[in-house]
Steps between C-alpha positions, in 0.01 A plus 500: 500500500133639511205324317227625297286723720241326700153321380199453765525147576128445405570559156851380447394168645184478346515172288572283852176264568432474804208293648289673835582295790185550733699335778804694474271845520331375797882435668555852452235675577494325791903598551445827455199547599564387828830729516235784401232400755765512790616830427154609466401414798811620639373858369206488635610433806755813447169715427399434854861497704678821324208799610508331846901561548508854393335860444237584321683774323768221444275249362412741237846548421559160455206496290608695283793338478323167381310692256748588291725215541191276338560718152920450552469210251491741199888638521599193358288656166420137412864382516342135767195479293729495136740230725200299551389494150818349393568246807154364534509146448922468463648304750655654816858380359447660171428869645759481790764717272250762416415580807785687623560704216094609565613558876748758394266655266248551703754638810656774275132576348397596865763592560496795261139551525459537869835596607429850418129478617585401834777804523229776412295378756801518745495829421158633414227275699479541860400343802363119475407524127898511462578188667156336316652634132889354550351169674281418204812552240653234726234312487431537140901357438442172764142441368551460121823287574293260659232530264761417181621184686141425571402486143783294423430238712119548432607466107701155573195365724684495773223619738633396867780747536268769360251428801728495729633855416184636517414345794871654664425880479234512668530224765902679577262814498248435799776312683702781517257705546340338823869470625595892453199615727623297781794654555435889302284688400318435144422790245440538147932518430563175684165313317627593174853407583410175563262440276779563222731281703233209494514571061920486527494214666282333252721608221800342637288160547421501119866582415649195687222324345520576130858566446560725241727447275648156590425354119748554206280561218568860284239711618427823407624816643315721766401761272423327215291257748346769656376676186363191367274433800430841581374543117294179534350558879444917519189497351384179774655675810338818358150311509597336795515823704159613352357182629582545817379840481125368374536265799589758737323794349183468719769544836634771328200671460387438816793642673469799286117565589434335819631564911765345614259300748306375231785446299668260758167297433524448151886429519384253745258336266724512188817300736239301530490407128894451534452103549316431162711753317822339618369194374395629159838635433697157651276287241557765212870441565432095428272568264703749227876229507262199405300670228785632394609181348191392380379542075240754450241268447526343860498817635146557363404185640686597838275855482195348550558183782720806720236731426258287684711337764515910588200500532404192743809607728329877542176304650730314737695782617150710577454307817849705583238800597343327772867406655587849484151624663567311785859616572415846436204496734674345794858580481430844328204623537626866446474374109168377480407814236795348309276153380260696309766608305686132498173331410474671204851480377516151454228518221853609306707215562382332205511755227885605671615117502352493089697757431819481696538135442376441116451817367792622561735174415299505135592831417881468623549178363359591121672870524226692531675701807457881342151447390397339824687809669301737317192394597599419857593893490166597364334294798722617758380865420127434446607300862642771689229726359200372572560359884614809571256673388251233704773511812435921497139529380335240719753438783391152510747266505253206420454648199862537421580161525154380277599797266889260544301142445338639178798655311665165575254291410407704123942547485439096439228501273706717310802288477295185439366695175840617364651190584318254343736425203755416783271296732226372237202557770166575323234718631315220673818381697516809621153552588452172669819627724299828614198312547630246770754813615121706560349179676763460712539853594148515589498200687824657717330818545154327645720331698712742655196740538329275724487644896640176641830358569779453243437097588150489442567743209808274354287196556189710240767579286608126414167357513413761226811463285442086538130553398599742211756181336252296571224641296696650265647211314642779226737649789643128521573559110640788473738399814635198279730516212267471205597297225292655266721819491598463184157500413392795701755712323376427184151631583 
């Protein structure tokens, strides 16, 4: 027998106290993170071995390809994000019944979505862009599988298994890879192949791991499960995909407006950013299942100390420019162009992390999702809009990604503002968080402007940022929990 139709777990769970384990965040973002780091690295190296084992014209292909397959995530029309909501912070043993029934859901959904998508493209796309269009509706089936019994495990904590799937795909991928051009030929058919092989395999991993449906508890059935979450997580996947179009919107525009030479150079730089960002979204995973179970007042309290621990881990991560200036310069010097472009990128890393990581959890976890989505769709078309109209007017693609760094950066200040009966952060918080955001920037750029070697460079860099805490004894305060918050709100 069915039960009542589904609840977000956020809400139907929301008189459990639980305290913030510092400790137990730290376990897990170094889990995942570490998961996340490997198979970043792992796609970077990827950036650099795939163009040298086929065509040009293939590469492009493939590009394509990997385009599209980034915006594959929203055919599930918010059916993971809802199953998160209502398994974050639930044990592992508590969820195990659910999960098939969301498996099924989810297969027939695609099922009768892209079945008939991929047929008209047997029949009415030609050449490679047919083989591109029925690959990505196989993709799209294997890739929100895996992301489903991701967020499952994600919602019960259980971290390891997750970062070990997402190191598989891509480590299976450049294996296989390597292997196939030793004995055949490589082209854009046999890449994708077994790049969606390398996703398979990592689906099969998290069902041995997870499973499904070896409990006994009366669960709800597949429809009624899958309306529940889809009704609770549309409106997030919707704003989901708009994010990632904000993020991506200045490669967009660039590809629309530029060459394809000087396109390779800014896809170059922005791969570059692919280390940070997959460490962003690993520590947003961590972050979202323990606030989850937190009471609305901690989560104020929470705002502020992650809002500046943000902060201090952008300035460490800057010295990350000086690493990549020396690999590009001797391993790849045909991308030199590209760390003009990469230099000024990383100026967004902040404002992205703010929003990905707190933002972003706020508004989700206090069911805010359509209003958030509305203005995340009024920003992605001001967005689009204006670096394109800076990619075609000025053809400078410095100026498209400082055109990028600013939207970012005032898409925060925006958030902070309507947020604040969420996240209790005054004006001055805020302010104080720019200021040593501004100092630091400028001390980076002085830095990295400087016309001598990234070690003499890195070593100006730190002996500026120690001199700057040194001095500024308020930076050392707004770095520390304050315990005068309750004060400060107040005020």
């Amino acid at each position: 027998m069915e039960q009542a139709p589904v609840e977000p777990f956020a809400a139907s769970q929301s008189l459990r106290r639980r305290q913030w384990k510092t400790s137990a965040v730290v376990v897990d973002i170094a889990t995942l993170g570490s998961g996340t780091l490997l198979a970043a690295v792992i796609n970077a190296g990827l950036v650099f071995v795939v163009p040298k084992l086929i065509s040009v014209e293939d590469f492009g292909y493939w590009r394509m390809f990997a385009l599209y397959a980034g915006y594959v995530g929203f055919l599930h029309f918010g059916f993971a994000d809802g199953a998160l909501l209502r398994w974050a912070g639930r044990p592992l043993t508590d969820i195990q019944d659910e999960i098939l029934p969301a498996l099924k859901y989810l297969f027939w959904q695609h099922t009768i979505v892209l079945g008939p998508l991929c047929i008209a493209s047997a029949f009415l796309v030609s050449g490679p862009s047919r083989f591109v269009a029925i690959a990505l509706g196989i993709y799209a089936l294997i890739f929100n599988l895996v992301t489903v019994l991701q967020f499952a495990l994600q919602g019960a904590k259980a971290f390891r298994p997750v970062a070990i799937s997402t190191v598989i795909a891509p480590a299976i991928f450049l294996c296989t890879v390597m292997l196939w051009h030793l004995e055949w030929v490589s082209g854009y058919r046999e890449i994708t192949a077994l790049y969606v092989c390398g996703w398979l395999i990592a689906l099969l991993f998290l069902l041995y791991w997870v499973e499904p449906g070896s409990g006994s508890r009366i669960v709800p059935g597949a429809i009624t499960l899958g309306k529940g979450c889809i009704q609770a997580g549309w409106a997030i996947v919707a704003a989901n995909t708009a994010v990632m179009m904000i993020v991506f919107a200045d490669r967009l525009a660039v590809s629309w407006a530029a060459s394809i030479h000087d396109f390779a150079q800014y896809s170059m730089a922005a791969s570059a950013m692919a280390v940070p960002i997959t460490v962003i979204q690993a520590c947003s995973k961590v972050f979202f299942s323990h606030l989850a179970g937190m009471m609305p007042s901690d989560r104020q309290r929470m705002y502020g100390i992650s809002s500046r621990m943000l902060l201090v881990a952008w300035a460490i991560l800057l010295p990350y420019y000086f690493a990549l200036d020396l690999f590009i310069h001797h391993f790849l010097p045909k991308y030199v162009p590209s760390l003009a472009y990469a230099r000024i990128l990383l100026l967004a890393i902040p404002f992205l992390a703010a929003i990905q990581i707190l933002q972003m959890s706020y508004v989700y976890l206090n069911g805010m999702q359509k209003k958030f989505l509305v203005q995340t769709v009024v920003v992605l078309a001001t967005t689009l809009g204006t670096v394109s109209l800076v990619a075609f007017g000025t053809r400078s693609m410095q100026m498209v990604a400082g055109i990028q760094v600013g939207i970012l950066g005032s898409w925060w200040v925006f958030n902070e503002w309507t947020l604040r009966p969420l996240t209790g952060r005054a004006f001055a918080h805020s302010s104080m968080w720019l200021f040593v955001y501004g100092v630091t920037a400028l001390i980076y750029w002085t830095a990295t402007g400087l016309k001598v070697g990234a070690v003499i460079a890195l070593s100006g860099y730190g002996g500026l940022m120690v001199t700057l805490l040194l001095l500024r004894r308020d930076t050392w305060l707004m770095l520390k929990p304050r315990r005068s918050y309750q004060r400060d709100q107040m005020v």
